[in-house]
Backbone as ProteinMPNN parsed JSONL, in Angstrom:
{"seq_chain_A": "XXXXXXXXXXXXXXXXXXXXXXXXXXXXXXXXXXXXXXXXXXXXXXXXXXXXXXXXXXXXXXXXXXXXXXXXXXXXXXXXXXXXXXXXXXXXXXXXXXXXXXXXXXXXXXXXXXXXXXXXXXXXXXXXXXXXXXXXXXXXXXXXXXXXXXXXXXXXXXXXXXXXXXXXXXXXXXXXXXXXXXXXXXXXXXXXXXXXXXXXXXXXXXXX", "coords_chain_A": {"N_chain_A": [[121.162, 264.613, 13.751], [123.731, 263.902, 16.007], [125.237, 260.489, 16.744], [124.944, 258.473, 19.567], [125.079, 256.465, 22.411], [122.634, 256.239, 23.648], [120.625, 256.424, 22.198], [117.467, 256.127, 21.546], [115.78, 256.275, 19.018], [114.292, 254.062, 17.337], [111.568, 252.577, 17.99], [110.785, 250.207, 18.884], [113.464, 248.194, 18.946], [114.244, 249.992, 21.143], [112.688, 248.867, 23.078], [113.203, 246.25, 23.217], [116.175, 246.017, 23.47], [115.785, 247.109, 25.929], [114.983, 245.219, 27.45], [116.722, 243.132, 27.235], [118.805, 244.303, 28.583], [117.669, 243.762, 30.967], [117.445, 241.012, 31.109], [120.351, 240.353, 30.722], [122.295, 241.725, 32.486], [125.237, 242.549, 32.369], [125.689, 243.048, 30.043], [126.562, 245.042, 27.52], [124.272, 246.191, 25.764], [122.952, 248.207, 24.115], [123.226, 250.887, 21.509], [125.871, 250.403, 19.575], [128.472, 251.752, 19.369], [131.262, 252.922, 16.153], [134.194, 251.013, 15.515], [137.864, 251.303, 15.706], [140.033, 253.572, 13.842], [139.697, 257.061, 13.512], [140.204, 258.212, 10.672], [139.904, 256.409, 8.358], [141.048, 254.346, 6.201], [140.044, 252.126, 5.286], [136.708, 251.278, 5.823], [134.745, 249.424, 6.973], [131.576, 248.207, 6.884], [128.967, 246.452, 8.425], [125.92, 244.104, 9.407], [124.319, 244.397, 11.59], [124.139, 244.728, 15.642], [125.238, 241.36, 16.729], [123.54, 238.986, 19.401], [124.85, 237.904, 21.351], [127.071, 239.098, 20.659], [128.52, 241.912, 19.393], [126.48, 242.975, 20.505], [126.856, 242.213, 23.415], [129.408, 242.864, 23.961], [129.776, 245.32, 23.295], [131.455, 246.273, 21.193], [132.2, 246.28, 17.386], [131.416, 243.285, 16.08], [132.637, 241.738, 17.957], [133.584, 238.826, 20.074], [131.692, 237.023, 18.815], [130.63, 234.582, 16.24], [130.573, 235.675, 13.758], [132.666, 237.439, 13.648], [134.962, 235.725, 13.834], [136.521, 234.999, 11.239], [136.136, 237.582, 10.034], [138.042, 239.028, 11.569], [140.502, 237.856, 11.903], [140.829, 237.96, 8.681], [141.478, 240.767, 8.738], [143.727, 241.095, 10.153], [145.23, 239.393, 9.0], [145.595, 240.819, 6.446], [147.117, 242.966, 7.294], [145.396, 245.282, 8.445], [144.91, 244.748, 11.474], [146.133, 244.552, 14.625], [146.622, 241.83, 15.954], [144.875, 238.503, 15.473], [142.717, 237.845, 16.845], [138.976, 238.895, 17.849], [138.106, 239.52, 21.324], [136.677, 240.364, 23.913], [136.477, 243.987, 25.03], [138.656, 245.206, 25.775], [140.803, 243.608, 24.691], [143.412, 244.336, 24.028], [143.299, 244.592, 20.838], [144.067, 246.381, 17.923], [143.246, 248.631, 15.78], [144.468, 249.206, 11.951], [144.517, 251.499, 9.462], [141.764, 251.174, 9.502], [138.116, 250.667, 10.095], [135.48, 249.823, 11.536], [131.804, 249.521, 11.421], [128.161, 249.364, 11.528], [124.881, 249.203, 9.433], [122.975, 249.251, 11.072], [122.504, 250.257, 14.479], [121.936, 248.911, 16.794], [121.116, 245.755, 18.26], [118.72, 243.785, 16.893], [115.23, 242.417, 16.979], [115.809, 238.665, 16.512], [117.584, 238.887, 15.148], [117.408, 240.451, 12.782], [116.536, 243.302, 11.246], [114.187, 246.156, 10.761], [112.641, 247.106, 7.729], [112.264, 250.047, 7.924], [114.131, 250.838, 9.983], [116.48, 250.586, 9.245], [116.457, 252.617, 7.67], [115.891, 254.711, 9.341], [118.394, 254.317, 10.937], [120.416, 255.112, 9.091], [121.372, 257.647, 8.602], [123.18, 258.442, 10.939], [125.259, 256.381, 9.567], [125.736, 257.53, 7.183], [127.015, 260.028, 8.142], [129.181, 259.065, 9.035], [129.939, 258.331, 6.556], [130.422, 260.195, 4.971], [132.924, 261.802, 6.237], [134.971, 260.013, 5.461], [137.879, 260.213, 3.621], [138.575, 261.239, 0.398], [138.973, 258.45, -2.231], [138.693, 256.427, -0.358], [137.729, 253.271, 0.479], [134.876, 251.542, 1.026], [133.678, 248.516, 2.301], [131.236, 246.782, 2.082], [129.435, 244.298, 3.796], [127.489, 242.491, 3.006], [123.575, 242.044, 1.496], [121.753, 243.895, 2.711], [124.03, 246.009, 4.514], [124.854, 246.875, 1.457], [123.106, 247.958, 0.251], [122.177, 250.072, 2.184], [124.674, 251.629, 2.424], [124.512, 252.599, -0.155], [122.055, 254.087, -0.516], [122.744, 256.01, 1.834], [124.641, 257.501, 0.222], [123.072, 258.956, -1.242], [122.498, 257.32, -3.691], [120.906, 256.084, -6.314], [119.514, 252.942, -5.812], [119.377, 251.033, -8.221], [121.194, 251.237, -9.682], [123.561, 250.622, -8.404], [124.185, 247.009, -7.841], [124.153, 244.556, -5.873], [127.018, 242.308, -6.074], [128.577, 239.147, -5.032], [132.209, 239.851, -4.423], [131.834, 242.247, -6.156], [132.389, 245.858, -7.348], [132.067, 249.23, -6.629], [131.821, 252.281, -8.302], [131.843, 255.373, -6.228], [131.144, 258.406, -6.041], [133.964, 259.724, -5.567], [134.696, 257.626, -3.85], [134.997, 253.96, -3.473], [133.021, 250.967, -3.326], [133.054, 248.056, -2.468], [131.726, 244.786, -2.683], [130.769, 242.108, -0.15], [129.226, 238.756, 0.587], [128.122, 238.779, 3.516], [129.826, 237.717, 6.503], [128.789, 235.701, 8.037], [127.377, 233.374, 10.969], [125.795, 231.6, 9.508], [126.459, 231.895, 6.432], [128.792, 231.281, 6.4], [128.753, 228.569, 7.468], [127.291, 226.942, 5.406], [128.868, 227.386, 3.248], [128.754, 229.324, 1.789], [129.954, 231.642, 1.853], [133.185, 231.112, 1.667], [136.504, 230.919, 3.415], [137.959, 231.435, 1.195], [137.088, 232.437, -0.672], [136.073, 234.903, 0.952], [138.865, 235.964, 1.626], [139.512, 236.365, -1.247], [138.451, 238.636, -1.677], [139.375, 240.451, 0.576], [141.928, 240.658, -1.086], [141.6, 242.378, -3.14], [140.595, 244.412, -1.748], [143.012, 245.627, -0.296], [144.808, 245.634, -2.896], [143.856, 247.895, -3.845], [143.99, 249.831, -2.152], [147.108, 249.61, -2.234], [147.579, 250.592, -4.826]], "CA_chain_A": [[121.404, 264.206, 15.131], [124.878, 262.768, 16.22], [125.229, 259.268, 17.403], [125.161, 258.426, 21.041], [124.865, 255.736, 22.921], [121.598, 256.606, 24.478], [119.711, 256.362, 21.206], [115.773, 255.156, 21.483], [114.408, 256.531, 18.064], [113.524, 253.17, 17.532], [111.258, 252.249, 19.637], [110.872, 248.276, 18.777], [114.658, 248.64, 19.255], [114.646, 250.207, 22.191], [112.097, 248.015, 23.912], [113.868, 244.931, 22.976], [117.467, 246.255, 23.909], [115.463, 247.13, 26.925], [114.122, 243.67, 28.216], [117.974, 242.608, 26.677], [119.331, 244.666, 29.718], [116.831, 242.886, 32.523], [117.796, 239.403, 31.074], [121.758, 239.896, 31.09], [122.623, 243.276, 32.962], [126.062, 242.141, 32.196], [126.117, 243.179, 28.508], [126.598, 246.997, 26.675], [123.112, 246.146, 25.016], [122.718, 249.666, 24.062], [123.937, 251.544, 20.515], [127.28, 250.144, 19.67], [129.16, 252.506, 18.234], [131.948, 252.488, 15.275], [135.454, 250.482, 16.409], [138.57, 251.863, 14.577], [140.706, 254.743, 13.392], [139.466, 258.185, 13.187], [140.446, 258.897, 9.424], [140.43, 254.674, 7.638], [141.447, 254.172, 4.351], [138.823, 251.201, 4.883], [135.171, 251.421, 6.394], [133.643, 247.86, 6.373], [130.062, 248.003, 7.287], [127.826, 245.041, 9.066], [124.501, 244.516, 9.495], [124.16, 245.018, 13.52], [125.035, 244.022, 16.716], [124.674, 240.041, 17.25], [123.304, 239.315, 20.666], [126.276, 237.769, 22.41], [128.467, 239.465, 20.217], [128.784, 243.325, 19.622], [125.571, 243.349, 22.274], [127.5, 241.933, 24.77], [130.86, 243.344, 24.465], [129.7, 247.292, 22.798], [132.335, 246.317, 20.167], [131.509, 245.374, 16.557], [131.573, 241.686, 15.523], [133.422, 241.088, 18.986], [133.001, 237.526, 21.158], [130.758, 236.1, 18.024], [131.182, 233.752, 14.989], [130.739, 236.681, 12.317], [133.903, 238.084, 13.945], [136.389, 235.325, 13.881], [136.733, 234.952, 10.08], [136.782, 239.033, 9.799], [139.139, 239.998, 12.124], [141.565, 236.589, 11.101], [141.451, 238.683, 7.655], [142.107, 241.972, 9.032], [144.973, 240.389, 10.527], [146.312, 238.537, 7.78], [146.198, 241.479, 5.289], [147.913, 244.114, 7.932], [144.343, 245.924, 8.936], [144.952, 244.772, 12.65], [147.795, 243.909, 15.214], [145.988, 240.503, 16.343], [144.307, 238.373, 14.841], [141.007, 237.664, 17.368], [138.809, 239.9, 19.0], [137.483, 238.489, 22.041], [136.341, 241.523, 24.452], [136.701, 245.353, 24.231], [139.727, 245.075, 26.56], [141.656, 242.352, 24.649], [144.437, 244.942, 23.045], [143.001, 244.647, 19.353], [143.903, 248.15, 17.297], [142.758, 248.567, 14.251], [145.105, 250.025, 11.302], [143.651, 251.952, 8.292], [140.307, 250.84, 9.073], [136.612, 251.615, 10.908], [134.543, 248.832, 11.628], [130.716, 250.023, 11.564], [127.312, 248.352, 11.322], [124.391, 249.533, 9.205], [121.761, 249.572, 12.292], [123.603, 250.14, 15.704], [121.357, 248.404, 17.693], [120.594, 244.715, 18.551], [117.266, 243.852, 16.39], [114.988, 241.011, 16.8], [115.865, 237.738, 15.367], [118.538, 239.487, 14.125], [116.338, 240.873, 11.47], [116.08, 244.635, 11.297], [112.886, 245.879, 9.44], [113.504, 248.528, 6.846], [112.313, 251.429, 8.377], [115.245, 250.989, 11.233], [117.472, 250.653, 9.058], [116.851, 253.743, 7.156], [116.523, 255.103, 10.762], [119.763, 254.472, 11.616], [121.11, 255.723, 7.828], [121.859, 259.516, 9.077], [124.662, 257.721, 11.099], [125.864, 255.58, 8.18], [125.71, 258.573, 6.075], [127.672, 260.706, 8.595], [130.518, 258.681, 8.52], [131.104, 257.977, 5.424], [130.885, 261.826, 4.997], [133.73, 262.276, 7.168], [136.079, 259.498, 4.47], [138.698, 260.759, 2.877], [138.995, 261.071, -1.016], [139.742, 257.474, -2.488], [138.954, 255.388, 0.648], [136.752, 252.063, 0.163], [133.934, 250.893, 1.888], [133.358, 246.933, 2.292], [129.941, 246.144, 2.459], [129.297, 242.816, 4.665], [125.861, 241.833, 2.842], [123.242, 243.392, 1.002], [121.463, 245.112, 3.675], [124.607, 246.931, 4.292], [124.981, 247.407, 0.711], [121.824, 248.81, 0.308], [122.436, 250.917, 3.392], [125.682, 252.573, 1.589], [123.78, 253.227, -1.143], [121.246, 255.352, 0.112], [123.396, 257.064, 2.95], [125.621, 258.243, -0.315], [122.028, 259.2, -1.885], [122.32, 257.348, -4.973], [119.708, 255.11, -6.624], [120.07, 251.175, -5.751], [119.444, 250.187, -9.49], [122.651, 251.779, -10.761], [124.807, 250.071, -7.804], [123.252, 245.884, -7.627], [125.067, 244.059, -4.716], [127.163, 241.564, -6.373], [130.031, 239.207, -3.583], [133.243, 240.503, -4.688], [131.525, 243.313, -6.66], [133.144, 247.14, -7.151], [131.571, 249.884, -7.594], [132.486, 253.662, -7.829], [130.457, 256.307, -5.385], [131.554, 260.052, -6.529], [135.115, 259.509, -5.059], [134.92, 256.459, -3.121], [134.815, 252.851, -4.031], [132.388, 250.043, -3.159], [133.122, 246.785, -2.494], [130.814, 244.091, -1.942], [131.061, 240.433, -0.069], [128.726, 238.277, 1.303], [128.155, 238.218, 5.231], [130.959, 236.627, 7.137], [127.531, 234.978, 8.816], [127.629, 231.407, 10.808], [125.166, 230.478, 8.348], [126.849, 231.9, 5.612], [130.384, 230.28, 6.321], [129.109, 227.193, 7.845], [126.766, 226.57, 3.988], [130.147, 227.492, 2.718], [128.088, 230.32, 0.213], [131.653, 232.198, 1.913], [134.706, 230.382, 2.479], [137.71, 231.847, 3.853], [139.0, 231.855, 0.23], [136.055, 233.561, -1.047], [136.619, 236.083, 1.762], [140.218, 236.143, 1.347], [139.589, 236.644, -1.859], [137.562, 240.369, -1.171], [140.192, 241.339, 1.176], [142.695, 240.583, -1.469], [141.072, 242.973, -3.818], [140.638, 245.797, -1.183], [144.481, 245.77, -0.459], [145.31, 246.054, -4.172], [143.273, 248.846, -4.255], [144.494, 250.659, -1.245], [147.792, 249.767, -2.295], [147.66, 251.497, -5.716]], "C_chain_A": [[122.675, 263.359, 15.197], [124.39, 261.457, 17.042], [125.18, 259.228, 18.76], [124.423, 256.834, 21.304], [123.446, 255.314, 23.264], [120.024, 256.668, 23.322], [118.23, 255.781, 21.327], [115.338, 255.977, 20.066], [113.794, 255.577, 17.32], [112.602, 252.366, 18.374], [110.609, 250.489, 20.111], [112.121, 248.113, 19.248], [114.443, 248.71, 21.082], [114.032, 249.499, 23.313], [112.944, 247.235, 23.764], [115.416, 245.467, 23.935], [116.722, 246.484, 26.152], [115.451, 245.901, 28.352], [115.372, 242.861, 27.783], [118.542, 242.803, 28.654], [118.674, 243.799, 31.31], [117.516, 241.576, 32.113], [119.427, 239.246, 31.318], [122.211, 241.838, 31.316], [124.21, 243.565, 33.117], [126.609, 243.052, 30.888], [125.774, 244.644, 28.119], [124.998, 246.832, 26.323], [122.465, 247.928, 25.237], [123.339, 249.984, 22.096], [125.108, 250.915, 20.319], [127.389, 250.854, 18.668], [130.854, 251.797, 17.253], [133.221, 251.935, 16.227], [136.831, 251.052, 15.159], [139.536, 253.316, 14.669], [140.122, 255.734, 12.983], [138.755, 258.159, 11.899], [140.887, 257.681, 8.649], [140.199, 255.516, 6.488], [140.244, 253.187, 4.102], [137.798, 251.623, 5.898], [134.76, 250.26, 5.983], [132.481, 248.244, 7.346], [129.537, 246.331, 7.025], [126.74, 245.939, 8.766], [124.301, 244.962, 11.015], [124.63, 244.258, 14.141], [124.543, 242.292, 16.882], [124.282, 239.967, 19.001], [124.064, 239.337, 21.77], [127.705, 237.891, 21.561], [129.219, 240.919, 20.837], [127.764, 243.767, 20.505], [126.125, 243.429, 23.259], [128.686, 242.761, 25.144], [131.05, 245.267, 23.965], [131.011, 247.508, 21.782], [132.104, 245.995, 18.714], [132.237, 244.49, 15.693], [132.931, 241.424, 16.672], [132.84, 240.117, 20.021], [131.988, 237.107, 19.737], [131.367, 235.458, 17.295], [131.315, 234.982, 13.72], [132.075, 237.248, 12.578], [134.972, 237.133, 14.087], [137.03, 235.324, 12.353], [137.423, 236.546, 9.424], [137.877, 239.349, 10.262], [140.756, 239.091, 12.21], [141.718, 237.536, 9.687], [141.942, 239.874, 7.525], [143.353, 242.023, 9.311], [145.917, 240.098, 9.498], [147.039, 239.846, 6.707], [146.446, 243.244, 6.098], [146.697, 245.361, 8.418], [144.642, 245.853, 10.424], [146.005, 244.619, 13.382], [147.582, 242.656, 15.845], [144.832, 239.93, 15.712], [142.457, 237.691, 15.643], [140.422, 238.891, 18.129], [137.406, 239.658, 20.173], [136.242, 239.592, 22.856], [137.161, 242.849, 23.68], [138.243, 245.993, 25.035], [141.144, 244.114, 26.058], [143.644, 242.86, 23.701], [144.5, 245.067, 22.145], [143.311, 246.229, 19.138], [144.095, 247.522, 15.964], [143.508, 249.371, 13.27], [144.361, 250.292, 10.135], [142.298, 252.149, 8.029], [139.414, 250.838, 10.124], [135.839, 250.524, 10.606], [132.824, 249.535, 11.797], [129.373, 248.742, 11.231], [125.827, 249.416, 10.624], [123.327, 250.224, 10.351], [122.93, 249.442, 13.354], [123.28, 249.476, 16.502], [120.997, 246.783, 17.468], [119.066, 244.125, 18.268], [116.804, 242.134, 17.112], [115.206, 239.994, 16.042], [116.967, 238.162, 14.552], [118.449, 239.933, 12.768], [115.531, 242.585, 12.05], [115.125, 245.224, 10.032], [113.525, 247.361, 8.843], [113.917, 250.176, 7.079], [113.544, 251.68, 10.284], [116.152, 250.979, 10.17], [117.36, 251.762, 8.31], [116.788, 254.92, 8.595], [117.495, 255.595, 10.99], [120.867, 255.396, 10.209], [121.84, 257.072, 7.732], [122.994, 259.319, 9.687], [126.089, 257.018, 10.382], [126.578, 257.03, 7.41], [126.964, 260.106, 6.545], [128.958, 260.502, 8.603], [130.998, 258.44, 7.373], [131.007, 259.286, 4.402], [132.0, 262.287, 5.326], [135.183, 260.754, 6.269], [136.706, 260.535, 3.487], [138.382, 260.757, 1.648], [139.396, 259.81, -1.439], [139.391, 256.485, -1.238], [137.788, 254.68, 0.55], [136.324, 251.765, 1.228], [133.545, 249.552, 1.634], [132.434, 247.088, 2.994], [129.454, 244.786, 2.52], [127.87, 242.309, 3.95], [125.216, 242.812, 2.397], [122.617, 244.354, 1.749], [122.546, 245.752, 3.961], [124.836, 247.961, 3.214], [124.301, 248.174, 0.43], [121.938, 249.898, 0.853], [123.522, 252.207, 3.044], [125.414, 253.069, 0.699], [123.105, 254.504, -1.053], [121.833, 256.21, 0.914], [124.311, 258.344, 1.535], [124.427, 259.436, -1.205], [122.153, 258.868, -3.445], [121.278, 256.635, -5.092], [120.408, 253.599, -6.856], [120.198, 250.606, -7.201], [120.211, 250.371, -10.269], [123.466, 251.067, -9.947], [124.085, 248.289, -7.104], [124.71, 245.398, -7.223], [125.358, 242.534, -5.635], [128.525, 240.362, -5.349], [131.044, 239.671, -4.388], [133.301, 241.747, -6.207], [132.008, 244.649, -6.365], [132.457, 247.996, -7.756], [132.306, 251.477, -6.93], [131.189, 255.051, -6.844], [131.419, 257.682, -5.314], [132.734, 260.255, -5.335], [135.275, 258.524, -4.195], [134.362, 255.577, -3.778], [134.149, 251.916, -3.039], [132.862, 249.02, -3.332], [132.181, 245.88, -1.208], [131.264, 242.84, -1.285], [129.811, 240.225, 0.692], [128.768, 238.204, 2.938], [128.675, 237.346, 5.472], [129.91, 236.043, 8.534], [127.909, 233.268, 9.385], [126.822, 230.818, 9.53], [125.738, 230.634, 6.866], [128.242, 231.045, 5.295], [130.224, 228.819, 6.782], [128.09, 226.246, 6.408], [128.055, 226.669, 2.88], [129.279, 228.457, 1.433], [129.39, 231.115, 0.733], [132.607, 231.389, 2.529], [135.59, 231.175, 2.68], [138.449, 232.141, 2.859], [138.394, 232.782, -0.496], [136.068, 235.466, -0.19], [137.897, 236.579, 1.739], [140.54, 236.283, -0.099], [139.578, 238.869, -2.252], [138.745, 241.443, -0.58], [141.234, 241.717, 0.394], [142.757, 241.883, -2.286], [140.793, 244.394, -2.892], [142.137, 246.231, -0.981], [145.349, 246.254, -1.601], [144.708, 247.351, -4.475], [143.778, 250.03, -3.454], [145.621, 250.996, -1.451], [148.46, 250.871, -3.45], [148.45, 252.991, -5.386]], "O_chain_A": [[122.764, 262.292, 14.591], [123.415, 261.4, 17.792], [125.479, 260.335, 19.209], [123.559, 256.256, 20.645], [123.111, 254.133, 23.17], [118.842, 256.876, 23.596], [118.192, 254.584, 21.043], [114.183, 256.38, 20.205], [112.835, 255.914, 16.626], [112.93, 251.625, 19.3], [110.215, 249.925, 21.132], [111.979, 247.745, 20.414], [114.48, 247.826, 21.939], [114.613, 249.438, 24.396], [113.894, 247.619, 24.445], [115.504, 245.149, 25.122], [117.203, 246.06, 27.203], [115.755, 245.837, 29.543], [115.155, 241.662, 27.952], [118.631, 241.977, 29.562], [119.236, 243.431, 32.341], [118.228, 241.083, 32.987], [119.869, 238.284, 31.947], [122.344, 242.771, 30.524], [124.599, 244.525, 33.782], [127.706, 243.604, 30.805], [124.748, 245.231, 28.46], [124.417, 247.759, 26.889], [121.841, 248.526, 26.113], [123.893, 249.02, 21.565], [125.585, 250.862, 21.453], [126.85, 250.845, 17.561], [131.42, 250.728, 17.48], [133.333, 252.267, 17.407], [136.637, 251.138, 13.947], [139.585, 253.972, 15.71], [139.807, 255.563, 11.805], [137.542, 258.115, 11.695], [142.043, 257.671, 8.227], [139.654, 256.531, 6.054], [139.542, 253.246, 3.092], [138.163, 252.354, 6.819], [134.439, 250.014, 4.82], [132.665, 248.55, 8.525], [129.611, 245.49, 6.129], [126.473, 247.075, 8.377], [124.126, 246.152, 11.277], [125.335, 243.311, 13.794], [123.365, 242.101, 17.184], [124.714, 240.826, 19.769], [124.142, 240.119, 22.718], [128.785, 237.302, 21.61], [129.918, 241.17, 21.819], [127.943, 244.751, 21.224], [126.087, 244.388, 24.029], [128.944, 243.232, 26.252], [131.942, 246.091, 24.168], [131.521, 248.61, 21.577], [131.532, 244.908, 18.804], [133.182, 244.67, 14.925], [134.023, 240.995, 16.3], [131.865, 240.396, 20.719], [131.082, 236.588, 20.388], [132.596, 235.479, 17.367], [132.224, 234.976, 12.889], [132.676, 237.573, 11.554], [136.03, 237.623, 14.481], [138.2, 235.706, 12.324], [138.445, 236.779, 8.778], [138.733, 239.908, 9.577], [141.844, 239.586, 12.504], [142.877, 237.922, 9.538], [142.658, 240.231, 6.59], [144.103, 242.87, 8.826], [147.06, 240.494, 9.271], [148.194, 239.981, 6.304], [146.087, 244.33, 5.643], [147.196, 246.429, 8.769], [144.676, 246.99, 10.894], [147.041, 244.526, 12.723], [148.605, 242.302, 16.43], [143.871, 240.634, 15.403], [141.45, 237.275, 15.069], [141.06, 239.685, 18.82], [136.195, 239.633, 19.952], [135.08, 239.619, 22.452], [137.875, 242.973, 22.684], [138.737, 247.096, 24.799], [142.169, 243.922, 26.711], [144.531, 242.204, 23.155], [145.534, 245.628, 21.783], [142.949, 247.127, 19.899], [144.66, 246.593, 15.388], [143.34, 250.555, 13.561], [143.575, 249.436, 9.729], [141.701, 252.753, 7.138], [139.931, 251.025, 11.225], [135.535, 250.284, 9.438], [132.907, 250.344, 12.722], [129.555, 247.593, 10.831], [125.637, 250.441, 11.279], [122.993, 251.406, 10.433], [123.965, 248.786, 13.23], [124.188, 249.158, 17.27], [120.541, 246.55, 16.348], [118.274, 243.991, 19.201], [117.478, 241.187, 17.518], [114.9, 240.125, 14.857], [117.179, 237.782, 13.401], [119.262, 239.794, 11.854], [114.587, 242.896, 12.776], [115.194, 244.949, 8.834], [114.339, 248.211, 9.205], [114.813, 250.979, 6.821], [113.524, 252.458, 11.237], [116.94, 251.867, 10.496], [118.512, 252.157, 8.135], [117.611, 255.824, 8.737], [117.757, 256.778, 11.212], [121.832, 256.123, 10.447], [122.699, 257.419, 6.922], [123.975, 259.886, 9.206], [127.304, 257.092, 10.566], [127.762, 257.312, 7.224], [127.53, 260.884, 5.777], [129.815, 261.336, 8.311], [132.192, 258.332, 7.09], [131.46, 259.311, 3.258], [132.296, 263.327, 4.738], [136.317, 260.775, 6.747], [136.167, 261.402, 2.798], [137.478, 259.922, 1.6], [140.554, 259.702, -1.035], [140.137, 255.508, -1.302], [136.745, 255.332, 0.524], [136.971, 251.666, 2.271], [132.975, 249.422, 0.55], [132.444, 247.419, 4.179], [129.101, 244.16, 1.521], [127.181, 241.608, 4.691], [125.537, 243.996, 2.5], [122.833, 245.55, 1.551], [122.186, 246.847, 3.527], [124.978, 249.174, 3.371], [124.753, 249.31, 0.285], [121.825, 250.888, 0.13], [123.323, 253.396, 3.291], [125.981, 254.136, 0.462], [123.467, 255.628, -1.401], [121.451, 257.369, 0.758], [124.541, 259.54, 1.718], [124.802, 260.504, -1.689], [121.999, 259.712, -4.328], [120.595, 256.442, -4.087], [121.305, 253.197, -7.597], [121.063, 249.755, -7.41], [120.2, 249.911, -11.41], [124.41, 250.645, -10.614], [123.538, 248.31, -6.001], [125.82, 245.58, -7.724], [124.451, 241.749, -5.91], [129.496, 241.023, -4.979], [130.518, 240.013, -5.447], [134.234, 242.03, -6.959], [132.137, 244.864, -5.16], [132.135, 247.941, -8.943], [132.902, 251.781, -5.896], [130.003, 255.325, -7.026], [132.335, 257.812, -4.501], [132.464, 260.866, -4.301], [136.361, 258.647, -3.628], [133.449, 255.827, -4.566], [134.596, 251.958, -1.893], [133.232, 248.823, -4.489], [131.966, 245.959, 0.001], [132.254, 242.357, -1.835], [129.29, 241.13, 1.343], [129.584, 237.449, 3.467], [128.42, 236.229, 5.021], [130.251, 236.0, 9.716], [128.41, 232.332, 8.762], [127.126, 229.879, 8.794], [125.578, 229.699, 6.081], [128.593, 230.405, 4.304], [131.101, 227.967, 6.642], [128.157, 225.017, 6.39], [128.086, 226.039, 1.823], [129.309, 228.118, 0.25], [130.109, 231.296, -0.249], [132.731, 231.093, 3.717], [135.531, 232.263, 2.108], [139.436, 232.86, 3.011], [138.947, 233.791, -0.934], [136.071, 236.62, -0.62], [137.993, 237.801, 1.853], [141.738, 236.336, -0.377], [140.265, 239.769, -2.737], [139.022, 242.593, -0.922], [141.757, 242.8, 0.657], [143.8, 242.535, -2.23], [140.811, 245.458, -3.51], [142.465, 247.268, -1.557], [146.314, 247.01, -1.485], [145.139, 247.914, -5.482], [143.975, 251.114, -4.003], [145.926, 252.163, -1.207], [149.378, 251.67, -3.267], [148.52, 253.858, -6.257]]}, "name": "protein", "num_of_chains": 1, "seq": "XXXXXXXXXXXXXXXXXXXXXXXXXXXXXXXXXXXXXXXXXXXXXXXXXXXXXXXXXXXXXXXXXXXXXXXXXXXXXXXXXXXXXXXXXXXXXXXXXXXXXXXXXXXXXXXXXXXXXXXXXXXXXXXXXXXXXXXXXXXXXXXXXXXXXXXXXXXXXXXXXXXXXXXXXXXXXXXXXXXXXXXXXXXXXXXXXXXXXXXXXXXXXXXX"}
């Protein structure tokens, strides 16, 4: 089944996104689909939409905290042409690279249970079908990682989510980091050098 907007085959999901829409009839709260270039050299995968982030604005990791740190490093290391991304209107374009999120949808608690996220995995799995030869996927956390795993159909206990971990997937490369999370950056388990480390390491790789 292709992606669409219009998605309910969750149906915890789709209630919730539901009773999302009555409370702020304002906000995309629906599917957010991928943000990006066609044919990236990079694919970073999230975990899903935050509520008044990629909920609100149908962009992903746009208007939240997980998105100022990312799209400041997209920036820095020539991925973007600005370095914030506020709304889906704000002129951001994305070079080389395809922003995506494991689950597309807005979970509770921001905690998607397993069987959504293998759910949503036929999506995952579609795009990163449709990567080129050679082009790396940055996985935001291990539920993404996880998520890349299985979409490629390998077995998790040959590829263990390590942060600035690399692994190879039968012509494409893995790279891991920790969630550019408030709670992760404001515990400092990622700092911007730690992250700016990751990006540093996808660049050298691209650049090759």
């Amino acid at each position: 089944m292709a992606f669409n907007t219009n998605c309910t085959r969750c149906s915890r999901l789709a209630d919730f996104l539901e009773n999302v829409r009555k409370e702020h009839p304002e906000y995309h709260a629906r599917p957010v689909p991928a943000f990006g270039v066609s044919d990236p050299d990079l694919l970073i995968v999230g975990l899903a939409p935050g509520m008044h982030g990629a909920n609100a604005t149908g962009r992903p990791f746009t208007g939240d905290h997980a998105g100022i740190i990312l799209y400041e490093m997209l920036y820095e290391f020539g991925f973007s042409n600005q370095p914030e991304s506020t709304h889906r209107r704000d002129g951001l374009k994305l070079k080389q690279c395809r922003i995506t999120n494991a689950v597309k949808c807005l979970p509770p608690q921001n905690k998607p249970v397993g069987q959504e996220v293998n759910t949503c995995n036929e999506f995952l799995a579609d795009e990163i079908r449709a990567l080129r030869p050679g082009a790396i996927i940055l996985a935001l956390g291990g539920v993404a990682h996880k998520a890349v795993v299985r979409a490629c159909g390998l077995r998790q206990k040959d590829y263990v989510f390590t942060h600035a971990g690399r692994h190879h997937l039968d012509g494409l490369q893995l790279v891991d980091s920790y969630h550019c999370s408030r709670y992760n950056t404001q515990t400092k388990r990622l700092t911007p050098a730690m992250f700016r480390g990751v990006f540093r390491k996808v660049r050298k790789l691209l650049d090759k």
